[in-house]
C-alpha positions in Angstrom: 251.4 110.1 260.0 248.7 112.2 261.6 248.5 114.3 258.0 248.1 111.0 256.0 245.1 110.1 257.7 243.5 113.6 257.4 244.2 113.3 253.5 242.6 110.0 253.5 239.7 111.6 255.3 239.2 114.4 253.0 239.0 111.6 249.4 236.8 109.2 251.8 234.2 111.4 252.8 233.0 112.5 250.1 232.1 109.4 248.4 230.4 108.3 251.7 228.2 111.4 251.4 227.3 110.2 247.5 226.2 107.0 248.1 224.5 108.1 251.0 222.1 110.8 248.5 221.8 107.4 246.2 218.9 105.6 246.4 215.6 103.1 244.8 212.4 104.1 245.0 208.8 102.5 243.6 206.1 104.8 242.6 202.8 102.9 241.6 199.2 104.0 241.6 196.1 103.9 239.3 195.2 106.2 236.0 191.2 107.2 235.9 189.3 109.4 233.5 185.9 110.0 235.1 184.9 106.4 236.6 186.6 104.8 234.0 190.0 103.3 234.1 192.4 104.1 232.1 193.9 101.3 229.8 197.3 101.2 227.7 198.6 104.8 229.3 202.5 105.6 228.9 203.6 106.6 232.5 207.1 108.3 232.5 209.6 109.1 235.4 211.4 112.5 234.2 214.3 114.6 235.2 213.2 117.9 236.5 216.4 119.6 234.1 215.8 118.3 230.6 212.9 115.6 230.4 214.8 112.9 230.3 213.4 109.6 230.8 214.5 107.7 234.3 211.9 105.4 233.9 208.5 104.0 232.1 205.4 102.0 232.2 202.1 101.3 230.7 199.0 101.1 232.2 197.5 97.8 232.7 193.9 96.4 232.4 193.0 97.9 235.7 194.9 101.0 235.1 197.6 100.4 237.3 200.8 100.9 236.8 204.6 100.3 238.8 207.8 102.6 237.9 211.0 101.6 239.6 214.0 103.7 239.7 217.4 104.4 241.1 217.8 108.2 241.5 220.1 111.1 243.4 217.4 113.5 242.8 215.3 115.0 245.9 212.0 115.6 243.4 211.3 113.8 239.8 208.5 114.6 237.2 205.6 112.2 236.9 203.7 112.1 233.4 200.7 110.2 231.9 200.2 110.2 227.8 198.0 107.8 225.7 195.2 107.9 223.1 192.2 109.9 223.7 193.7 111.7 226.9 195.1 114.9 227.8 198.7 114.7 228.8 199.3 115.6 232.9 202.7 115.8 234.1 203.2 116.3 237.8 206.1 117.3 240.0 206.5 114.7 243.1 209.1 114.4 246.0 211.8 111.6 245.0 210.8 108.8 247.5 208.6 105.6 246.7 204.7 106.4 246.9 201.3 105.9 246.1 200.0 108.0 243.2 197.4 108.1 241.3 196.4 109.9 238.1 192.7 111.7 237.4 193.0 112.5 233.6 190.9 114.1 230.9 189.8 112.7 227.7 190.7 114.5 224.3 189.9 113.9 221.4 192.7 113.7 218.7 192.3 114.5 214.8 195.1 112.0 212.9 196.2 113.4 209.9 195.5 110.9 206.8 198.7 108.4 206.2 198.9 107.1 202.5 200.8 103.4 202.6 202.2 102.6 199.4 202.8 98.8 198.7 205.4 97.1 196.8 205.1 96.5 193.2 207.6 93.8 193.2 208.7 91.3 196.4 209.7 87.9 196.6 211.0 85.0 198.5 213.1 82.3 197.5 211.6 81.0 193.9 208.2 82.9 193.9 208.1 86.4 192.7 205.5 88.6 193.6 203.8 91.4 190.8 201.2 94.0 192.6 199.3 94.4 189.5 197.1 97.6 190.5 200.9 98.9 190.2 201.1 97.9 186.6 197.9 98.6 185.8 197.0 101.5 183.1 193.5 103.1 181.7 193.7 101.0 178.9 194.1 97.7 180.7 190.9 95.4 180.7 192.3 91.9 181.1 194.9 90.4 183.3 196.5 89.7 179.8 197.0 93.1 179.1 198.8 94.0 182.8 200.6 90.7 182.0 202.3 92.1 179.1 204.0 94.6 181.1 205.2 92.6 184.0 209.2 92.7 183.7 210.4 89.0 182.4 207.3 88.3 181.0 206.3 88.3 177.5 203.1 86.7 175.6 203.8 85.6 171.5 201.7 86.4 168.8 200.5 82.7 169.1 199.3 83.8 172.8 202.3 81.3 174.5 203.2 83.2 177.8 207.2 82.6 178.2 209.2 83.6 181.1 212.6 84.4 180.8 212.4 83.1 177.6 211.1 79.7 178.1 207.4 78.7 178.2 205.6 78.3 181.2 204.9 74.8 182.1 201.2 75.3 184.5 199.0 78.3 185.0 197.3 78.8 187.7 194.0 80.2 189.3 194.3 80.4 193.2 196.4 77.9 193.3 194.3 75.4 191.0 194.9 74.5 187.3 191.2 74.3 185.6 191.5 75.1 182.6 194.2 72.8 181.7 196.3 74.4 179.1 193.9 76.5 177.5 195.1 79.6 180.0 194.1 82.3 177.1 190.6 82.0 178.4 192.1 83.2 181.3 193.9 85.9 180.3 191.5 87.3 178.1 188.7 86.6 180.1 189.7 87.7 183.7 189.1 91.4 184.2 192.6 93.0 185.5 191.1 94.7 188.6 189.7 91.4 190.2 193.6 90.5 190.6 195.8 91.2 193.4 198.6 90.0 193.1 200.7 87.8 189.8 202.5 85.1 191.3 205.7 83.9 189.2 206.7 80.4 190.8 210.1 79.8 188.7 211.9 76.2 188.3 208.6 75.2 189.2 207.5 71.3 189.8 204.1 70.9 189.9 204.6 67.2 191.1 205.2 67.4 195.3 206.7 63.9 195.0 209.7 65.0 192.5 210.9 68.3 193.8 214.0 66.1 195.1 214.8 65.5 191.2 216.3 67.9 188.2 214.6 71.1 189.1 212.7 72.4 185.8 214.2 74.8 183.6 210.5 77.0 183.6 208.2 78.8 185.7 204.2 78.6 186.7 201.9 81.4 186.4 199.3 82.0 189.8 196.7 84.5 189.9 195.5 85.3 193.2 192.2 87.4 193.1 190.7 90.0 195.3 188.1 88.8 197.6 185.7 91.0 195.9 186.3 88.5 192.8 185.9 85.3 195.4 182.6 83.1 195.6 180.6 85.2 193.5 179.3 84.8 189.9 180.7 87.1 187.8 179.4 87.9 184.1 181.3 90.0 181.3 180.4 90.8 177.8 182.4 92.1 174.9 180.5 92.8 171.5 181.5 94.8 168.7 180.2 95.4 164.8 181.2 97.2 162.2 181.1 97.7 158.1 182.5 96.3 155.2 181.6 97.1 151.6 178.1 95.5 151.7 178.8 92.9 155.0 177.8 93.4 158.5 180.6 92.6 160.7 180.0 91.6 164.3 182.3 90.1 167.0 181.2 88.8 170.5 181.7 86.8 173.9 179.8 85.9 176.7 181.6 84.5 179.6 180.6 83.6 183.3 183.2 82.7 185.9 183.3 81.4 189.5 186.2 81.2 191.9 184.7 79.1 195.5 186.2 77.9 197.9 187.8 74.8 196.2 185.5 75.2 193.6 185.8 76.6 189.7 183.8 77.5 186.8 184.5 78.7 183.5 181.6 79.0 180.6 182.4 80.9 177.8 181.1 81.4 174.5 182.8 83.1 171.7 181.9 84.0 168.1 182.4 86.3 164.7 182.5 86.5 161.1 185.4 88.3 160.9 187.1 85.0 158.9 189.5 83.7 161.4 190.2 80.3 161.4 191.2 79.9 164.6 190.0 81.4 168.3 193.4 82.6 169.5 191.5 82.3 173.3 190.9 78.4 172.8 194.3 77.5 172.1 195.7 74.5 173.7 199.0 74.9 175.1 200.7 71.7 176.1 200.2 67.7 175.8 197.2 67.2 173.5 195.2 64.6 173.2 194.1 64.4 169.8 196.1 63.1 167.1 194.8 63.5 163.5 195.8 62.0 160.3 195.0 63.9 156.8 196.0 62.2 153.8 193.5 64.3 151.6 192.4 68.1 150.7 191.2 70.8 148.7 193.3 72.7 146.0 192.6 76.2 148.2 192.9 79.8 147.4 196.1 81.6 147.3 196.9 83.9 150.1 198.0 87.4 149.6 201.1 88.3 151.2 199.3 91.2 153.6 195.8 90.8 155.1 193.2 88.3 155.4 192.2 86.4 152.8 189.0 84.3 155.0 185.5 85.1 155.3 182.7 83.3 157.0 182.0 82.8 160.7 182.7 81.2 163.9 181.2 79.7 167.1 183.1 78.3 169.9 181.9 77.0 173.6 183.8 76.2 176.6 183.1 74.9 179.4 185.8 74.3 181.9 185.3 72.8 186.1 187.3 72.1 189.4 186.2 70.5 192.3 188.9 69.9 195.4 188.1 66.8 197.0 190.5 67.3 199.5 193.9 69.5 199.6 195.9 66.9 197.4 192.9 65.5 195.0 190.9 67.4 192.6 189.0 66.6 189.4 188.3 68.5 186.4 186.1 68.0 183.2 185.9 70.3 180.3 184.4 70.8 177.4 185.5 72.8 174.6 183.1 72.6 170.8 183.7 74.8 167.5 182.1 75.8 164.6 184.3 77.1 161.6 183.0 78.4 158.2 185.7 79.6 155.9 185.3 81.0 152.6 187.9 82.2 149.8 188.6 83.6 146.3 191.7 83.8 144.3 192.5 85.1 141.2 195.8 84.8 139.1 197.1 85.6 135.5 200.3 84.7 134.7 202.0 85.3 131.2 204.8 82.8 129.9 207.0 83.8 127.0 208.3 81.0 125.1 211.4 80.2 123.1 210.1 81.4 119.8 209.1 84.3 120.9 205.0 84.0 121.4 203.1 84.3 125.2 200.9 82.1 126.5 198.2 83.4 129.2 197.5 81.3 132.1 194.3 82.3 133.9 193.0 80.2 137.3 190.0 81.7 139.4 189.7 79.3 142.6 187.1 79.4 145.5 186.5 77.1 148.5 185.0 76.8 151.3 185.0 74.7 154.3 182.8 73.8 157.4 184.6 72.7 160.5 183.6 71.0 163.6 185.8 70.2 166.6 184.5 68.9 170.1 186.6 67.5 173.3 185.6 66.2 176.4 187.9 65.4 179.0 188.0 64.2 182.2 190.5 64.5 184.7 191.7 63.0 188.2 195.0 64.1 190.0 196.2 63.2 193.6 199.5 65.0 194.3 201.1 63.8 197.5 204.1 64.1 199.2 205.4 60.8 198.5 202.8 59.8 195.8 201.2 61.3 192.7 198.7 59.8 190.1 196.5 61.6 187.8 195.0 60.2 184.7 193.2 62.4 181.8 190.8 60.3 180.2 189.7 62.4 176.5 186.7 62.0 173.8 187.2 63.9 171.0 186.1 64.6 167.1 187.0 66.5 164.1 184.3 66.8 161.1 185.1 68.7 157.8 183.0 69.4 155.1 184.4 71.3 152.2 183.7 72.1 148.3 185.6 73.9 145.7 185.9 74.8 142.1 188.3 75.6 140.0 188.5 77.2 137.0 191.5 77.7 134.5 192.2 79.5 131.4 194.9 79.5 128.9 194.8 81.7 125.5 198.2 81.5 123.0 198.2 83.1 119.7 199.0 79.4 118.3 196.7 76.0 118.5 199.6 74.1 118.1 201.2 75.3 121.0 200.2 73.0 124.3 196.9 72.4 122.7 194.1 74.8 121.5 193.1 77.4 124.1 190.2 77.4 126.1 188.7 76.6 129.7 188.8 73.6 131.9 186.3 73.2 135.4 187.3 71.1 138.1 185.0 70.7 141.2 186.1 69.5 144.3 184.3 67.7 147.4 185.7 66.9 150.8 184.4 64.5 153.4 186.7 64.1 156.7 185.8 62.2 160.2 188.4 61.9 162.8 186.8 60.0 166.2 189.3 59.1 168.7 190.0 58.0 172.5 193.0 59.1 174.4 193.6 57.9 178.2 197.2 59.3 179.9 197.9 57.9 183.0 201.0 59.7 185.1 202.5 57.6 188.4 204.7 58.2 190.8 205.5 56.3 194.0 208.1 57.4 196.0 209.5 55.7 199.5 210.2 57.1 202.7 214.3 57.1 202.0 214.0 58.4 198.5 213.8 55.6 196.2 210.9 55.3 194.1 209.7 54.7 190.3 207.9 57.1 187.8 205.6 55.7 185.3 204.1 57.5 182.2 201.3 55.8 179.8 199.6 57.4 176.9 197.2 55.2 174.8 195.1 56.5 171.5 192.2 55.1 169.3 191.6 56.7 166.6 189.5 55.8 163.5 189.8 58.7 160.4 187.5 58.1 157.1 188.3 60.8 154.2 186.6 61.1 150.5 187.9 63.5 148.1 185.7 63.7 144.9 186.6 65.6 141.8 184.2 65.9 138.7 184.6 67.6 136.1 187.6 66.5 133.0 189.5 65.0 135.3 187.0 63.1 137.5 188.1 60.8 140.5 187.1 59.5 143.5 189.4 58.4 146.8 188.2 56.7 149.8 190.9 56.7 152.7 190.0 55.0 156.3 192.8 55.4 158.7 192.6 53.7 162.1 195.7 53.9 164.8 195.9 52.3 167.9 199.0 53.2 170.0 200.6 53.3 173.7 203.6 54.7 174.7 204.8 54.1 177.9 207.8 55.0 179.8 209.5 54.2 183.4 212.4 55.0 185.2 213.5 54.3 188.6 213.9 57.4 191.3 216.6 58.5 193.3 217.0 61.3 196.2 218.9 64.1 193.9 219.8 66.0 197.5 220.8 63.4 199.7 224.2 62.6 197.9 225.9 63.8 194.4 226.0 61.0 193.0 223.0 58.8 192.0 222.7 55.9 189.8 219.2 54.9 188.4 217.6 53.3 185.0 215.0 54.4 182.5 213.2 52.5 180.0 210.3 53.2 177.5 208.0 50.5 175.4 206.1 52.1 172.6 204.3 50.5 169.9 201.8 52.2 167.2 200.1 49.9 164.8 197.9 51.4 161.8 195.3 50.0 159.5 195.2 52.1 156.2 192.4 50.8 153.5 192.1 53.2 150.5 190.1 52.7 146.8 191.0 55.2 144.1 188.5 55.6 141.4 190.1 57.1 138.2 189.3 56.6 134.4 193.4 56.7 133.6 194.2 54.3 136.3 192.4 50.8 136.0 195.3 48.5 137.8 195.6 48.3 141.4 192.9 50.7 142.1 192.7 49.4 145.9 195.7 49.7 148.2 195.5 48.1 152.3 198.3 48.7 153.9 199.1 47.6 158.0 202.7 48.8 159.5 203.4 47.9 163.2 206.5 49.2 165.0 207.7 48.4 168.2 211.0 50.0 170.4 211.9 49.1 173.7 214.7 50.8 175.0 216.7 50.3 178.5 219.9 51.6 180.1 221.6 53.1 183.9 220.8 57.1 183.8 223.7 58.8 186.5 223.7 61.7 187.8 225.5 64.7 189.4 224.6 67.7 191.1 226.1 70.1 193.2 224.8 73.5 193.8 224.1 74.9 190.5 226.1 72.5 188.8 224.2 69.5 187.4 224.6 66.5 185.0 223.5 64.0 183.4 224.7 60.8 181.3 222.1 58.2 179.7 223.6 54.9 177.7 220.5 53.1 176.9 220.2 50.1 174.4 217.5 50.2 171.8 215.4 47.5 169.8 213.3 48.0 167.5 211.0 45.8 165.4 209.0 47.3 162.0 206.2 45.4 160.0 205.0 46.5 157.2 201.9 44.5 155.1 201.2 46.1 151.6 198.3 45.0 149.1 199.8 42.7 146.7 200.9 43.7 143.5 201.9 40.8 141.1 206.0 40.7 140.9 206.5 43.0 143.5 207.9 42.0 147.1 205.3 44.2 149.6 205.7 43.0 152.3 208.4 44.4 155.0 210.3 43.0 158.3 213.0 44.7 160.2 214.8 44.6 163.7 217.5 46.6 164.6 219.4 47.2 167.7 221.0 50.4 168.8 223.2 52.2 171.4 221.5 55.7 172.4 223.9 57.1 174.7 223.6 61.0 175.8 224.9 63.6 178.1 223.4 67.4 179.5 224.9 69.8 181.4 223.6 72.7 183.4 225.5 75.0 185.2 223.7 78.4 186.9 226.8 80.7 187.7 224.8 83.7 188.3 221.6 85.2 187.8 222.5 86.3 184.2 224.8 83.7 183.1 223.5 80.0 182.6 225.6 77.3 180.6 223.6 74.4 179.3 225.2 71.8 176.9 223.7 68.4 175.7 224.8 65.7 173.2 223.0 62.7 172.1 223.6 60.3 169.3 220.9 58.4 167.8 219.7 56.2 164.7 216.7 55.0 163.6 214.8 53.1 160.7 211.9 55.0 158.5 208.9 53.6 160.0 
């Protein structure tokens, strides 16, 4: 027994005498350099052996600092660190204290860090482009760094697609001035005044139907340097050149501000280089005008490589933004051009006929046409959460004034064959006015549960007189007057796409277009009937339930609506003939689309429709 208790005595002590060398100390004090106090130090509590940390803190605004630790060790190391002061480490007994730190100041030399950004991040639907990344010697516009940015492409026509679908808005900072005509931008904004190339795909421009279908393409957003911000900035692009005995010149003129919920665009273009359009005032999009030709020139052939134009051009845009507020801006633009166009063709053909002889066929054609074109819109949107409205009021014209002539030759070894060779002269003379008046109006209302309407209205005036004059053998005059009025109107009923997979709404659309043609045909061969008035209305109304499925990626969508339509159609008389025209017809127009997004790379879209409809 007496053994059992010395064993126990011998394991006990020892642990007694461990706990006993155990024990918590504080160390605080205050870190000085000179008379001033030390702010932001690193204090450290350090084992004697290797350094290693027991315990830390920083200095605070007074310099003070507080290190608590639980330690077997008779002495630790004390050290002080931070920016702009020598390091001091001191050796102190292992018990709590009072101890304060007199330091020095040195200076450090930081070696130079390079920080490389990202040329490509993104989150949820917004991808990011760093376009000083993308950016080569060659690269003046952001149209040329757009080029290169991977999913992007621009056509020939200057569309810009993504993923191979066109891009539905395009943006500056967040704002959409120029309304379709984004080639000013891209040509006209200099590559290094952008930061970054925002690519907002499935993007709905509307806040109050991003519950709906989302859309199939993507939005374009250039945010600019701040360098490129409230300022005025000017560029100028001229160029000339030589051909045979012409003077070629090209040139623009532009001036561009980006404020602070403000936006200007003035831009003037010009050449005679014989394009017949300005690839940078392209309108990309719903257009307001809506012309109706009925008469032209016999023009010059083309040749298959080349240009086959001359003349000039002059063109002037002027494009504005003013943010009312952060949901209501307006815009109004102006957009004018000049077009002279010139051309000369000149073609022999030889036919051999059945008995053997040839006949030559000579025709030497020139025309050329002036070409005016002016728009003025004006534009208010408000784009809330739960309602939208904008409506894009448009004046616009189209003036042509052409002449041609036209002379032919035929030679044949025989008189009696087609005639007697020799030459015939035709002149031409073409008069064309196109005036019209275009108001779109775009609504959606939209209620606190989801339920809501969406209501789109286009109306058009348009009034289009047209001459063509021929003299010469085969003289004749036509006068055509076109006028069109027209709305088009459609509604459909809203439903919260996210709150449940199934939703069951309605659509409808009324359109109606009714046109007044008066024409007079002046012709020495054609005495009878030499005037011919015409009116056609047509109507359709069309209404039927729209339902709806989505899941996930999975989404579809069936439409049956029922269709009436009514035709009119008033001829001038003509003695024995029936002119005059009535028809109404009803119709099913049922139709179904599928979208399914499995992945990334693999999207299935179906859609069927059947439809019939009269000849208007």
């Amino acid at each position: 027994m007496t053994r059992f208790w010395f064993i126990l005595l011998l394991l006990v002590a020892p642990l007694r005498a461990v706990n006993a060398q155990t024990q918590t100390i504080s160390v605080s004090g205050q870190a000085r350099c000179g008379t001033e106090k030390v702010v932001g130090a690193l204090v450290t509590m350090l084992q004697p052996t290797d350094s290693s940390i027991v315990a830390y803190a920083t200095t605070d605004k007074q310099g003070f600092y507080t290190l608590k630790a639980t330690t077997q060790l008779s002495e630790v190391l004390l050290s002080i660190s931070g920016f702009n002061i020598k390091r001091k480490t001191t050796r102190i007994k292992a018990h709590s204290q009072t101890f304060d730190f007199y330091v020095e100041e040195e200076n450090r030399i930081l070696r130079e860090v390079v920080v490389k950004s990202q040329k490509l991040w993104g989150n949820r639907d917004t991808l990011n482009y760093l376009v000083s990344a993308y950016t080569r010697g060659k690269d003046r516009s952001i149209g040329d760094v757009l080029q290169k940015l991977p999913g992007i492409t621009i056509e020939d026509n200057g569309v810009i697609k993504y993923q191979g679908n066109p891009i539905n808005h395009f943006y500056i900072e967040n704002l959409d001035m120029l309304q379709g005509r984004y080639n000013l931008a891209t040509q006209g904004i200099k590559a290094e005044d952008v930061a970054t190339v925002q690519v907002l795909e499935n993007h709905e421009h509307i806040r109050s139907r991003q519950d709906q279908t989302p859309s199939e393409r993507a939005a374009i957003n250039l945010k600019l340097k701040d360098k490129a911000k409230g300022i005025w900035s000017k560029s100028a692009s001229l160029g000339a050149g030589h051909n045979l005995d012409e003077t070629l010149w090209e040139a623009m003129l532009q001036t561009m501000y980006f404020g602070n919920g403000k936006q200007h665009m003035l831009r003037y273009s010009g050449d005679n280089l014989g394009r017949s359009l300005e690839m940078g005032t392209e309108h990309y999009g719903f257009s307001s005008e809506g012309n109706s030709r009925m008469v032209s020139l016999v023009e010059h052939s083309s040749p298959p490589i080349g240009n086959s134009l001359f003349g000039y051009r002059h063109s002037i845009n002027l494009n504005n933004l003013a943010k009312l507020s952060d949901s209501t801006t307006i815009n109004y633009n102006f957009n004018y051009s000049h077009n002279f166009a010139s051309g000369h063709s000149f073609s022999q053909t030889t036919y051999f006929l059945p008995n053997g002889e040839k006949q030559l066929l000579m025709e030497d054609i020139a025309d050329r046409t002036h070409t005016h074109s002016a728009n003025v819109q004006l534009i208010y949107e408000m784009n809330l959460q739960q309602r939208y409205l904008k409506n894009a009021f448009s004046l616009w014209g189209r003036w042509n004034e052409g002449r041609g002539d036209i002379l032919s030759t035929h030679q044949s070894p025989s008189p009696m064959v087609n005639g007697s060779s020799g030459d015939s002269s035709i002149s031409q003379a073409l008069h064309y006015r196109s005036l019209g008046i275009t108001n779109r109006t775009h609504w959606v209302y939209r209620t606190a549960k989801g339920g809501g309407f969406e209501w789109i209205s286009t109306n058009r005036v348009s009034k289009t007189p047209q001459t063509l004059i021929i003299a010469g053998e085969r003289a004749a005059h036509q006068d055509i007057e076109i006028t069109s009025i027209s709305t088009i109107n459609s509604f459909r009923l809203l439903r919260d796409l996210r709150s449940s997979k199934w939703t069951l709404s309605s659509s409808g659309n009324l359109n109606t277009s009714y046109t007044i043609l008066t024409s007079a045909l002046t012709h020495p061969n054609i005495p009878v009937a030499p005037h011919g008035d015409m009116n056609h209305l047509q109507t359709s109304v069309d209404l039927g339930p729209v339902a709806q499925y989505t899941s996930g990626a999975f989404q579809s969508k069936l439409s049956v609506p029922i269709a009436l339509t009514y035709t009119a159609l008033h001829n001038a008389a003509v003695e024995g003939k029936e002119t005059d025209a009535h028809r109404l017809r009803l119709y099913l127009q049922p139709s179904f689309s599928l979208l399914w997004k499995a992945t990334d790379n693999f999207t299935l879209n179906a859609n069927a429709h059947y439809s019939a409809s009269e000849t208007p």
